[in-house]
N, CA, C and O atoms as a GROMACS GRO file, in nm:
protein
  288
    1UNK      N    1   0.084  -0.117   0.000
    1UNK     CA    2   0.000   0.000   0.000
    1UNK      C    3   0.089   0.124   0.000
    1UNK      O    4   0.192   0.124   0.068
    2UNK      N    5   0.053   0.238  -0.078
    2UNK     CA    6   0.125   0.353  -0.062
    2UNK      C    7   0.115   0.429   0.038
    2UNK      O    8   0.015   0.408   0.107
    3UNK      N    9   0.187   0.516   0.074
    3UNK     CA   10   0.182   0.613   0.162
    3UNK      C   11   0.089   0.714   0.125
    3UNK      O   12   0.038   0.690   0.015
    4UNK      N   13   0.053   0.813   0.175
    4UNK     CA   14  -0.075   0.903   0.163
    4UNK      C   15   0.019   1.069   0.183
    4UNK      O   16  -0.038   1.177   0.170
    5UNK      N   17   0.150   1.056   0.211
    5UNK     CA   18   0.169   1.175   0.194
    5UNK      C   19   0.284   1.171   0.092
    5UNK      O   20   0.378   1.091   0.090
    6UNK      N   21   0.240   1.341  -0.049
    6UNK     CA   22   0.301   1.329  -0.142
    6UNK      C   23   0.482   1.338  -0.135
    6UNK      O   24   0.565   1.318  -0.223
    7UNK      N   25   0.490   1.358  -0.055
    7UNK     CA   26   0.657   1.354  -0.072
    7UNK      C   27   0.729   1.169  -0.071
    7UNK      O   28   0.816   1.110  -0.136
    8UNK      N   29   0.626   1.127   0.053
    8UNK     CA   30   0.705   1.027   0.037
    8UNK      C   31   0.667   0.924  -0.026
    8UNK      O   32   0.733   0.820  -0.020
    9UNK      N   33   0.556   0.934  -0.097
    9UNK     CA   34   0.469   0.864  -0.238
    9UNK      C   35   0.616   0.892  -0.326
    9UNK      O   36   0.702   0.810  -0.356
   10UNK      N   37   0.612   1.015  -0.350
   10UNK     CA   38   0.740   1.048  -0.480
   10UNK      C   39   0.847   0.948  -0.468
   10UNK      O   40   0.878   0.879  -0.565
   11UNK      N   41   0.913   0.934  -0.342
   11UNK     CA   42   1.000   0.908  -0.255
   11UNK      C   43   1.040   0.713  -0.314
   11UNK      O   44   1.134   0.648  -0.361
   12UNK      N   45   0.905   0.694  -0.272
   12UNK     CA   46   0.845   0.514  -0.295
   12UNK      C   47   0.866   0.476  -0.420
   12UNK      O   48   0.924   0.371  -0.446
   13UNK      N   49   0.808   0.580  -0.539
   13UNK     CA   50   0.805   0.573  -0.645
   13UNK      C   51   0.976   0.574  -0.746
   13UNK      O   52   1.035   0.492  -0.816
   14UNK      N   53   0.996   0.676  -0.713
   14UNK     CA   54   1.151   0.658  -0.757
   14UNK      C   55   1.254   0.548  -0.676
   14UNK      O   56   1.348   0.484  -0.723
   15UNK      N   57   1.214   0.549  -0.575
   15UNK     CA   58   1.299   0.412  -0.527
   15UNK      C   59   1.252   0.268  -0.654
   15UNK      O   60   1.332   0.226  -0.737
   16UNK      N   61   1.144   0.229  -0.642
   16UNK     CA   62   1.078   0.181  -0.742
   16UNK      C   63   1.109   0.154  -0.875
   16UNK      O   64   1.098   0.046  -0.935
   17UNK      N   65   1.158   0.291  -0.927
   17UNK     CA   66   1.177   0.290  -1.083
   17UNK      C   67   1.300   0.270  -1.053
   17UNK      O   68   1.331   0.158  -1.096
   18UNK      N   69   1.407   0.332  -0.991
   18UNK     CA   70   1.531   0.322  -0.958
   18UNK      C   71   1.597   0.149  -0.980
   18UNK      O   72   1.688   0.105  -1.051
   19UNK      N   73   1.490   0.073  -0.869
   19UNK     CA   74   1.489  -0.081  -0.840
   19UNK      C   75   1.467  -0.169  -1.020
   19UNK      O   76   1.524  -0.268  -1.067
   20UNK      N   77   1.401  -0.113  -1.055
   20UNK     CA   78   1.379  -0.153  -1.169
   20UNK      C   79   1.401  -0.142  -1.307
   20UNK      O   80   1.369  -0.203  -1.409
   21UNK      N   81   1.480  -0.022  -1.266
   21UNK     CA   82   1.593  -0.001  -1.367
   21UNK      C   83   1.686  -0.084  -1.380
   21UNK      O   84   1.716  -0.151  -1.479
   22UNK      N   85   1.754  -0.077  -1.236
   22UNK     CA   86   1.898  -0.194  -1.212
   22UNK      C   87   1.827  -0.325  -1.228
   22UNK      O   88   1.891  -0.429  -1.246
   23UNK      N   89   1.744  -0.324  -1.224
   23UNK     CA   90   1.740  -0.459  -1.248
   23UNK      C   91   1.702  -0.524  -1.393
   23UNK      O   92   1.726  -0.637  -1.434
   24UNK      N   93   1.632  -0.414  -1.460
   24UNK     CA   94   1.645  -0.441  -1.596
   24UNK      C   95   1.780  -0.436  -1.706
   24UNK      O   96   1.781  -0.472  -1.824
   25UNK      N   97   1.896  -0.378  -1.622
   25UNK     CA   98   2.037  -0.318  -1.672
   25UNK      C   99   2.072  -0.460  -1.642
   25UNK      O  100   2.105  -0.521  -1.744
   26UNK      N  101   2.075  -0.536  -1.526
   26UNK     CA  102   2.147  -0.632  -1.460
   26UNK      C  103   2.067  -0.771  -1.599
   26UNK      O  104   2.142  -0.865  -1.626
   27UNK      N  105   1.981  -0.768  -1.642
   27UNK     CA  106   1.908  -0.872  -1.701
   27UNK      C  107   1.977  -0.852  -1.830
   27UNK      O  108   2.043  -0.941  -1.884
   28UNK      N  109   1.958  -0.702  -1.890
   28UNK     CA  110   2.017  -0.707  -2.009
   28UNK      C  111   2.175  -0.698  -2.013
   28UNK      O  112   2.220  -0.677  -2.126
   29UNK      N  113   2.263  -0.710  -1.914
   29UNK     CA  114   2.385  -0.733  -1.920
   29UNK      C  115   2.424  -0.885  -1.883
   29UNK      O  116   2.540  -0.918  -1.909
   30UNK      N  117   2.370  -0.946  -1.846
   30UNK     CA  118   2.291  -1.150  -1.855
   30UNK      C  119   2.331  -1.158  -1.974
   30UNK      O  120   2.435  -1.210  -2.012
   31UNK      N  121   2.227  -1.092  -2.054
   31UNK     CA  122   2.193  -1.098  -2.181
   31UNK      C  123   2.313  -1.135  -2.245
   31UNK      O  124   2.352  -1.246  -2.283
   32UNK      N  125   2.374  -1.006  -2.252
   32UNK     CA  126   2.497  -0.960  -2.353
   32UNK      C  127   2.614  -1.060  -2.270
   32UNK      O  128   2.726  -1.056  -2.319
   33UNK      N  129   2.602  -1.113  -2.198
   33UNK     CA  130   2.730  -1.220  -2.134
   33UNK      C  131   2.703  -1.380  -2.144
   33UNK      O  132   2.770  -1.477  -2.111
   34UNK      N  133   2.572  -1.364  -2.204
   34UNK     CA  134   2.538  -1.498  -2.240
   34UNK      C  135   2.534  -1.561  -2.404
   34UNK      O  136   2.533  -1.672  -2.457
   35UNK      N  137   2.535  -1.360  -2.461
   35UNK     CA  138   2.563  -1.384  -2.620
   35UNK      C  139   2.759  -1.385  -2.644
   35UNK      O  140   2.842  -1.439  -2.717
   36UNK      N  141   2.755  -1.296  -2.539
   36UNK     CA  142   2.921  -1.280  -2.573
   36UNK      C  143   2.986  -1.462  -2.539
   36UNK      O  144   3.084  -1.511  -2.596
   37UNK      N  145   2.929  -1.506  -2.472
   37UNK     CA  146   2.973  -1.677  -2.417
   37UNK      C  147   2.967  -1.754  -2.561
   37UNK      O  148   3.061  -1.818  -2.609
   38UNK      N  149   2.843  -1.736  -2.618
   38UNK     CA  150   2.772  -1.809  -2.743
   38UNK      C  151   2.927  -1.765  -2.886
   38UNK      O  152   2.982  -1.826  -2.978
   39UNK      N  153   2.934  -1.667  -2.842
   39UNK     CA  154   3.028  -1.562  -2.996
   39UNK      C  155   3.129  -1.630  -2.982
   39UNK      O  156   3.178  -1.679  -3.084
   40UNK      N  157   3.194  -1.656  -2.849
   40UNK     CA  158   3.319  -1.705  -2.790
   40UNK      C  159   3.338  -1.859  -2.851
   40UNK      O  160   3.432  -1.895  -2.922
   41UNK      N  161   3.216  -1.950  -2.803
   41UNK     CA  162   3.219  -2.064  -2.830
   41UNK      C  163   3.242  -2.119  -3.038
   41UNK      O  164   3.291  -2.217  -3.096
   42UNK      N  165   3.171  -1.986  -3.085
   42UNK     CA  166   3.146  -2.009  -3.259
   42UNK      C  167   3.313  -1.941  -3.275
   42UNK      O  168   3.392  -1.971  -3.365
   43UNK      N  169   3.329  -1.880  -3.205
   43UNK     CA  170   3.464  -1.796  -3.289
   43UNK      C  171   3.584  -1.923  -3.287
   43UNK      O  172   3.666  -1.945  -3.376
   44UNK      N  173   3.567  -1.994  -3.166
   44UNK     CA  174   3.677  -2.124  -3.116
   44UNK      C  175   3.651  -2.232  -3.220
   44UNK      O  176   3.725  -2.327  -3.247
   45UNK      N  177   3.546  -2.205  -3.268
   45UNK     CA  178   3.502  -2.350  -3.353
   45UNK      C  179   3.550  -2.334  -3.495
   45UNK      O  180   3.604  -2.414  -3.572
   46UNK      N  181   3.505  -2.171  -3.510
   46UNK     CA  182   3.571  -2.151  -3.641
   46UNK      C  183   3.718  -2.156  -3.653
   46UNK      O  184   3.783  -2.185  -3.754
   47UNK      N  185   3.754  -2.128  -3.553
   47UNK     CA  186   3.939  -2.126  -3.564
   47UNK      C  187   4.016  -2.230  -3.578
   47UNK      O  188   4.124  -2.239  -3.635
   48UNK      N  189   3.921  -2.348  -3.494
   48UNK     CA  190   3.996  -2.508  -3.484
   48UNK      C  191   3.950  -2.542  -3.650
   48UNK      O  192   4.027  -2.610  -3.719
   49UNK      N  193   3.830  -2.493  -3.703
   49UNK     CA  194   3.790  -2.519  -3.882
   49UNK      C  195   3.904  -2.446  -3.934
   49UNK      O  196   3.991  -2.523  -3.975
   50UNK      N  197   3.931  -2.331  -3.945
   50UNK     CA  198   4.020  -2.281  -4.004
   50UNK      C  199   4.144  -2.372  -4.016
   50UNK      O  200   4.182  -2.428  -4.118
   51UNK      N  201   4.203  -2.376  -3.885
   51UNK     CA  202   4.345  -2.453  -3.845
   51UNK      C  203   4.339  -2.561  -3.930
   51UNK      O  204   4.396  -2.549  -4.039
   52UNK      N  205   4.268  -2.691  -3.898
   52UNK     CA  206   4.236  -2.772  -3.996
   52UNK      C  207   4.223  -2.742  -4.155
   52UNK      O  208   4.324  -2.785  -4.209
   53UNK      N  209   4.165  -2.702  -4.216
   53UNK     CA  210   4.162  -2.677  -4.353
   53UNK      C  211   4.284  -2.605  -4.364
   53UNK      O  212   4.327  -2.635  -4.475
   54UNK      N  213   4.375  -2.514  -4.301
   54UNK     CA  214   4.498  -2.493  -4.343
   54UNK      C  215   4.621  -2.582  -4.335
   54UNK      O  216   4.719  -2.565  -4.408
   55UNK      N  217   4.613  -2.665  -4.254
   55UNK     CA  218   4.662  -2.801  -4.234
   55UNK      C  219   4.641  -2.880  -4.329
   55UNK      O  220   4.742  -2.909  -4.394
   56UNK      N  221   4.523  -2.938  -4.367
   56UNK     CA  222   4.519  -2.988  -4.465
   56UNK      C  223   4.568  -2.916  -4.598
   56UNK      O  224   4.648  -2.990  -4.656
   57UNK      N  225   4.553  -2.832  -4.647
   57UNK     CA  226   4.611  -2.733  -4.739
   57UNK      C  227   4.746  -2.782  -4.807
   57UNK      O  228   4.784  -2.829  -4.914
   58UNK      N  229   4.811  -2.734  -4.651
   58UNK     CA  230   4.999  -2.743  -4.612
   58UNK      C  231   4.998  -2.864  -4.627
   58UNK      O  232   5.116  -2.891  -4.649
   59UNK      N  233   4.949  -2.942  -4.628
   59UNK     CA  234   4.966  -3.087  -4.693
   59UNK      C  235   4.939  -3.142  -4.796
   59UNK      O  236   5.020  -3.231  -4.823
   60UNK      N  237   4.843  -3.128  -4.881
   60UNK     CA  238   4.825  -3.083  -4.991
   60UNK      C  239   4.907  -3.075  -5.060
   60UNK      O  240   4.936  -3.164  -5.140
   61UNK      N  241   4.987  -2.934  -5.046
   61UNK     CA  242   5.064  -2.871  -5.130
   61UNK      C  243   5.185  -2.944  -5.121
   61UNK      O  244   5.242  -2.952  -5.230
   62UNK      N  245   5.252  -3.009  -5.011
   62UNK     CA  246   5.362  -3.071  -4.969
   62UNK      C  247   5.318  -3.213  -5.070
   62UNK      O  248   5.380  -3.258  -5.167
   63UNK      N  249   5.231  -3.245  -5.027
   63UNK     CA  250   5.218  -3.407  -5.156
   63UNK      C  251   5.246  -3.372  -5.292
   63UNK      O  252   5.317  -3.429  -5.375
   64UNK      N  253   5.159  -3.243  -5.302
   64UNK     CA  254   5.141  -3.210  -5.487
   64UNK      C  255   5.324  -3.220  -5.551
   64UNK      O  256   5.369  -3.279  -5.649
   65UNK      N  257   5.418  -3.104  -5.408
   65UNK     CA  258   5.546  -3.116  -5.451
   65UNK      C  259   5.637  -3.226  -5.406
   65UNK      O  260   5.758  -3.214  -5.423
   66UNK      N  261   5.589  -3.326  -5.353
   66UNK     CA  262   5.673  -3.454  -5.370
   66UNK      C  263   5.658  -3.536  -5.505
   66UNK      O  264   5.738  -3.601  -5.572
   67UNK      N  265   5.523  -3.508  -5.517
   67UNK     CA  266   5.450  -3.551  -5.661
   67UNK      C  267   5.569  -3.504  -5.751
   67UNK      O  268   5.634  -3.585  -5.817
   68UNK      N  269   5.588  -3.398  -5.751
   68UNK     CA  270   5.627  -3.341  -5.902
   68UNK      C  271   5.784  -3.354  -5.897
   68UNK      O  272   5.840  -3.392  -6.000
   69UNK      N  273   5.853  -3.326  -5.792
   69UNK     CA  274   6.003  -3.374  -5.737
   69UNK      C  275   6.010  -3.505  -5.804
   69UNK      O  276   6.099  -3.521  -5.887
   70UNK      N  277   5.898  -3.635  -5.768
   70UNK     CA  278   5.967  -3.739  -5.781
   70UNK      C  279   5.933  -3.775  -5.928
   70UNK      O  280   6.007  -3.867  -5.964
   71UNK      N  281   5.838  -3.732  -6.040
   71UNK     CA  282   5.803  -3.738  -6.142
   71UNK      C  283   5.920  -3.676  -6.231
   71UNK      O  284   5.926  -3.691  -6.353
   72UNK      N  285   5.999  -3.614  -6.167
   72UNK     CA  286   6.117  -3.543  -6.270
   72UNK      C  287   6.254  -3.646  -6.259
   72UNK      O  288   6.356  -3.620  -6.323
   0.00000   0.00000   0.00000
């Protein structure tokens, strides 16, 4: 129940919005630490893909020139 006198109605009220501010800041910074976790996990995945396909590559290219070394 509110209080009945206007000052400390005001008083209640901004405590209120105040409360619910931080706490909507605190949810949407959840947020952004639960996407930044997600970015983290795709960026690691792409890198171990990368590594691999350049690995394979470097090998690749190392067969193609044993290939042609031993063909001469």
């Amino acid at each position: 129940m509110y209080p009945t006198d206007p000052d400390v109605f005001l008083l209640v009220r901004r405590q209120e919005h105040a409360t619910f501010t931080r706490d909507s800041e605190h949810r949407r910074v959840a947020r952004a630490r639960a996407r930044l976790a997600h970015d983290e996990l795709r960026v690691q995945r792409a890198w171990e893909e990368l590594t691999a396909a350049l690995a394979e590559s470097a090998q690749s290219r190392q067969s193609l020139a044993d290939l042609v070394h031993s063909s001469r």
